[in-house]
PyMOL CGO cylinders between C-alpha atoms (Angstrom):
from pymol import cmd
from pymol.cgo import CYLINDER

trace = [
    CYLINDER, 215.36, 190.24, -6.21, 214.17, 191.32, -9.90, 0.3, 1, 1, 1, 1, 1, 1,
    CYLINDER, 214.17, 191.32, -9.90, 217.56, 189.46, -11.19, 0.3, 1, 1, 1, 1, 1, 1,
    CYLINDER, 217.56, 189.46, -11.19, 216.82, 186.43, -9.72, 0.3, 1, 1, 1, 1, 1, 1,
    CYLINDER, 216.82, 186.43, -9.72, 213.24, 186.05, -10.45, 0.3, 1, 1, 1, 1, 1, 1,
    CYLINDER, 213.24, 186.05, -10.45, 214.66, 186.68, -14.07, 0.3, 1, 1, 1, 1, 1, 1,
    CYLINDER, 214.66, 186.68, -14.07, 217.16, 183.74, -13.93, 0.3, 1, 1, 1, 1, 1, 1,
    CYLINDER, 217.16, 183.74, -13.93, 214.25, 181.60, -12.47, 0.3, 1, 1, 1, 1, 1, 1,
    CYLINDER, 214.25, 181.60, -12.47, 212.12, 182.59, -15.40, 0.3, 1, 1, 1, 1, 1, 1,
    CYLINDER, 212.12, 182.59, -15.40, 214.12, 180.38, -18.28, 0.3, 1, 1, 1, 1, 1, 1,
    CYLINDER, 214.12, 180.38, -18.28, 213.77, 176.83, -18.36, 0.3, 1, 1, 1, 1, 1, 1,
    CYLINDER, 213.77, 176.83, -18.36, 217.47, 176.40, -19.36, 0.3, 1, 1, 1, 1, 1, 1,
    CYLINDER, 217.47, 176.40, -19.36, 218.84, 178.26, -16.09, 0.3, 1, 1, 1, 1, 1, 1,
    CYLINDER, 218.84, 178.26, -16.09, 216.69, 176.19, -13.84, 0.3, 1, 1, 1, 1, 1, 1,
    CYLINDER, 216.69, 176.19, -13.84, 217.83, 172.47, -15.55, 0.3, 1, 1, 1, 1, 1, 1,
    CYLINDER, 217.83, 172.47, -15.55, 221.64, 174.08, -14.91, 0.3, 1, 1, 1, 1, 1, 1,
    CYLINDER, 221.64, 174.08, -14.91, 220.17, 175.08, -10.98, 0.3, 1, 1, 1, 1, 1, 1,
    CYLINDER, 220.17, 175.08, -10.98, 219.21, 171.15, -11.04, 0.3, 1, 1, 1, 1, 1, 1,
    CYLINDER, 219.21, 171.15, -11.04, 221.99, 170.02, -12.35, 0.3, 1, 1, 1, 1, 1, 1,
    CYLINDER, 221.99, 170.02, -12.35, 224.21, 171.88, -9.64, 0.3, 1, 1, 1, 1, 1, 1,
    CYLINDER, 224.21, 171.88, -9.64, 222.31, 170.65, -6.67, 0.3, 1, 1, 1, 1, 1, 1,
    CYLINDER, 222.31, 170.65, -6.67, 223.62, 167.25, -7.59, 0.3, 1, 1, 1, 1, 1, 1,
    CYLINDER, 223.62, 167.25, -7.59, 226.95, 168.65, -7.29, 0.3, 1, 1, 1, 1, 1, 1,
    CYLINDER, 226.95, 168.65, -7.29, 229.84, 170.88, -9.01, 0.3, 1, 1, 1, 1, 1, 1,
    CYLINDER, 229.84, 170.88, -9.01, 230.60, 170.79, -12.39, 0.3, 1, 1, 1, 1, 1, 1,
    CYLINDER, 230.60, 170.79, -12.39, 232.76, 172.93, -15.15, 0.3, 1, 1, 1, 1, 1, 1,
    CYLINDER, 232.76, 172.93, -15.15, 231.18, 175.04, -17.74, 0.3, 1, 1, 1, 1, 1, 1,
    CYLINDER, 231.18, 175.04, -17.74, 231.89, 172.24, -20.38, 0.3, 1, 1, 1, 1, 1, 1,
    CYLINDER, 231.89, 172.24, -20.38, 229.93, 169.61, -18.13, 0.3, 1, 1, 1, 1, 1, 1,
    CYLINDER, 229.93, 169.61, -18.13, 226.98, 171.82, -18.34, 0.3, 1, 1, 1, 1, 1, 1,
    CYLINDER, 226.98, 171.82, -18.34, 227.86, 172.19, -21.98, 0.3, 1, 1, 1, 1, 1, 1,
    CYLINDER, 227.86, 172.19, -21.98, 227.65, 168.53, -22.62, 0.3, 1, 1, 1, 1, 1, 1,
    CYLINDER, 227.65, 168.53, -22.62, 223.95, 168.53, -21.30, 0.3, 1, 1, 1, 1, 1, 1,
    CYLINDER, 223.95, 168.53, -21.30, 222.28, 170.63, -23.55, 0.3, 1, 1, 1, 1, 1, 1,
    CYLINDER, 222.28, 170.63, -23.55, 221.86, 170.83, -27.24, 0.3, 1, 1, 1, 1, 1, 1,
    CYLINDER, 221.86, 170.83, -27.24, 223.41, 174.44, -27.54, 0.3, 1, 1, 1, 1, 1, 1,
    CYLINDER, 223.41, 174.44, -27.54, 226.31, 176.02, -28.13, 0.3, 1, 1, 1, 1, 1, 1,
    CYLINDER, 226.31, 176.02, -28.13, 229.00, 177.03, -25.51, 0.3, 1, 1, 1, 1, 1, 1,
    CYLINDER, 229.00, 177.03, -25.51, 228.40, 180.25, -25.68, 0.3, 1, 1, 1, 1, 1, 1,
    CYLINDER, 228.40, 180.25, -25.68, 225.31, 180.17, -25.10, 0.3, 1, 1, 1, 1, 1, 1,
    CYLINDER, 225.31, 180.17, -25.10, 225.65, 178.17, -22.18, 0.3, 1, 1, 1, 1, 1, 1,
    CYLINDER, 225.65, 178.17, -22.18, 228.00, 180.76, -20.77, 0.3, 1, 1, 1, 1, 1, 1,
    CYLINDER, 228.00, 180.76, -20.77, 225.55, 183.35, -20.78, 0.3, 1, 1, 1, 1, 1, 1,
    CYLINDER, 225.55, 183.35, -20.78, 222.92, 181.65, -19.00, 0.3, 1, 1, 1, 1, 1, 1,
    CYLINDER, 222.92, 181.65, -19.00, 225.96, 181.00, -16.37, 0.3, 1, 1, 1, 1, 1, 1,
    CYLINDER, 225.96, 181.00, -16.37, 226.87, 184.61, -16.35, 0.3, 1, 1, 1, 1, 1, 1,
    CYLINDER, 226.87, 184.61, -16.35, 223.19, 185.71, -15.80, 0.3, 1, 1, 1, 1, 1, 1,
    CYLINDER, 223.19, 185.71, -15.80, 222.76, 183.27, -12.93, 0.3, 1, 1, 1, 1, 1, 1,
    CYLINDER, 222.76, 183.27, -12.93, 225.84, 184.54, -11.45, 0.3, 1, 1, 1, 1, 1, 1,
    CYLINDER, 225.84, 184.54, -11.45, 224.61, 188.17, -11.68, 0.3, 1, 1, 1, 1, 1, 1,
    CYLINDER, 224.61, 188.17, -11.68, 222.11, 187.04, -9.41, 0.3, 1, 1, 1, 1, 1, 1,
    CYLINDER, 222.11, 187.04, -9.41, 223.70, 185.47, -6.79, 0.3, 1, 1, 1, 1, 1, 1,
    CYLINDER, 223.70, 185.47, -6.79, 222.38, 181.62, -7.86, 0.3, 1, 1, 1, 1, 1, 1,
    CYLINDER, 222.38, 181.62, -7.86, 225.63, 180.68, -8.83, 0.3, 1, 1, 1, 1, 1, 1,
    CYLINDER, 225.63, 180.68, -8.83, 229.57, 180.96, -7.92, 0.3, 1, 1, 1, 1, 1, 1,
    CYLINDER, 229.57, 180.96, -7.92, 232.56, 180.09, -9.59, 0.3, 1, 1, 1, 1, 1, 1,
    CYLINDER, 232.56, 180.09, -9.59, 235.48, 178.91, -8.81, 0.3, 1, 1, 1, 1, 1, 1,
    CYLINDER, 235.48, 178.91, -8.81, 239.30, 178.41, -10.84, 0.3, 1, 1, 1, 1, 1, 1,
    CYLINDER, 239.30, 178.41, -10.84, 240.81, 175.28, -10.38, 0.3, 1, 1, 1, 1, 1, 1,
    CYLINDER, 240.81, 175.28, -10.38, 243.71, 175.70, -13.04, 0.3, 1, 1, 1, 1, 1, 1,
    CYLINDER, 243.71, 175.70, -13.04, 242.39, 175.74, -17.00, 0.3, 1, 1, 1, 1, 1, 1,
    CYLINDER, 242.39, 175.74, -17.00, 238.80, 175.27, -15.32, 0.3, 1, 1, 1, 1, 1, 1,
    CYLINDER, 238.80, 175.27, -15.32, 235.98, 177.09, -13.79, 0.3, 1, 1, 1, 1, 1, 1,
    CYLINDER, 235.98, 177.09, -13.79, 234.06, 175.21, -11.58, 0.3, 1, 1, 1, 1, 1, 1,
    CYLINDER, 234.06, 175.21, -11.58, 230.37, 175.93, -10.79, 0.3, 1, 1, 1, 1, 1, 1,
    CYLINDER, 230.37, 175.93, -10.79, 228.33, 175.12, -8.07, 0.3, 1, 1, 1, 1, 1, 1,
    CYLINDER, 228.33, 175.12, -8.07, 224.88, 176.47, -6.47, 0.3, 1, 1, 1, 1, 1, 1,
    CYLINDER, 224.88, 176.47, -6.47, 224.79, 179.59, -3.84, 0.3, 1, 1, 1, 1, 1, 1,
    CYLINDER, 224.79, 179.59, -3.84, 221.96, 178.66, -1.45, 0.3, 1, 1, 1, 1, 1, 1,
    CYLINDER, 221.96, 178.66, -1.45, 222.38, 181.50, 0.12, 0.3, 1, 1, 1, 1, 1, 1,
    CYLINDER, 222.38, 181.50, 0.12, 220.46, 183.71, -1.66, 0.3, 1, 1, 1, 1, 1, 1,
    CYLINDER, 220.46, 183.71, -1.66, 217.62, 180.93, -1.87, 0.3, 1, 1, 1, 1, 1, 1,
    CYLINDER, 217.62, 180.93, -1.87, 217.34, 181.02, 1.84, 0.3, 1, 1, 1, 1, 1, 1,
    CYLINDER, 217.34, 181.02, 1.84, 216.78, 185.08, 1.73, 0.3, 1, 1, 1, 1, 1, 1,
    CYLINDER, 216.78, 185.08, 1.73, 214.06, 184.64, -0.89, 0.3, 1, 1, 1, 1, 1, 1,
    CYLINDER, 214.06, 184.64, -0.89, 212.53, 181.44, 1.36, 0.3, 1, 1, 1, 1, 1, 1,
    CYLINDER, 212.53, 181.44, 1.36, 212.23, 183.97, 4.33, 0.3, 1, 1, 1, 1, 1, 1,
    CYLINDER, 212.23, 183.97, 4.33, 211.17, 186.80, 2.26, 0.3, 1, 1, 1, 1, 1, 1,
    CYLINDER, 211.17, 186.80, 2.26, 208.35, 184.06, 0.85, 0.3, 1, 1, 1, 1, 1, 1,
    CYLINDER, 208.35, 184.06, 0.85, 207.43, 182.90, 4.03, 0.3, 1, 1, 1, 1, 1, 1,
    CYLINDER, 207.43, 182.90, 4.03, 206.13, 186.45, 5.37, 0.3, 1, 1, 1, 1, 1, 1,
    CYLINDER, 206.13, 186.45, 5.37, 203.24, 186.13, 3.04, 0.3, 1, 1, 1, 1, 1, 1,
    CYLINDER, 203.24, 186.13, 3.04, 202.15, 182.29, 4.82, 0.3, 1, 1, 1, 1, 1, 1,
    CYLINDER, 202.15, 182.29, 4.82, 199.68, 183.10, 7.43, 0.3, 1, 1, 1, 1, 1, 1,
]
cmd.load_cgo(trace, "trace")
């Protein structure tokens, strides 16, 4: 839970969350989107995939990218025991 309240806490890593709800894209699509370099990009990637926000996929040369809203849901319901 501690690495994912860390990938939530930079602005960068929640415009890529944003951008992935709209839908899949590569590593270079992200890329294009921000004024930063690739590698830098990459490990904002690599830090939301440590925490479960993200999964990638190969499809040939490319990795594809897309949301895990799994994990969301288990923070929703751990959120939602502190409504009353």
């Amino acid at each position: 839970m501690n690495t994912f309240f860390k990938a939530l806490n930079d602005p960068t890593r929640r415009e890529i969350l944003e951008l992935l709800n709209k839908g899949d894209l590569t590593a270079g699509d992200i890329a294009d989107r921000f004024d930063m370099t690739k590698p830098s990009i990459s490990h904002h990637l690599d830090l939301l995939k440590q925490a479960g926000l993200v999964v990638s996929l190969r499809e040939g040369q490319f990795i594809k990218y897309s949301i895990n809203t799994t994990v969301f849901d288990g923070i929703a319901v751990w959120l939602m025991q502190f409504k009353k």
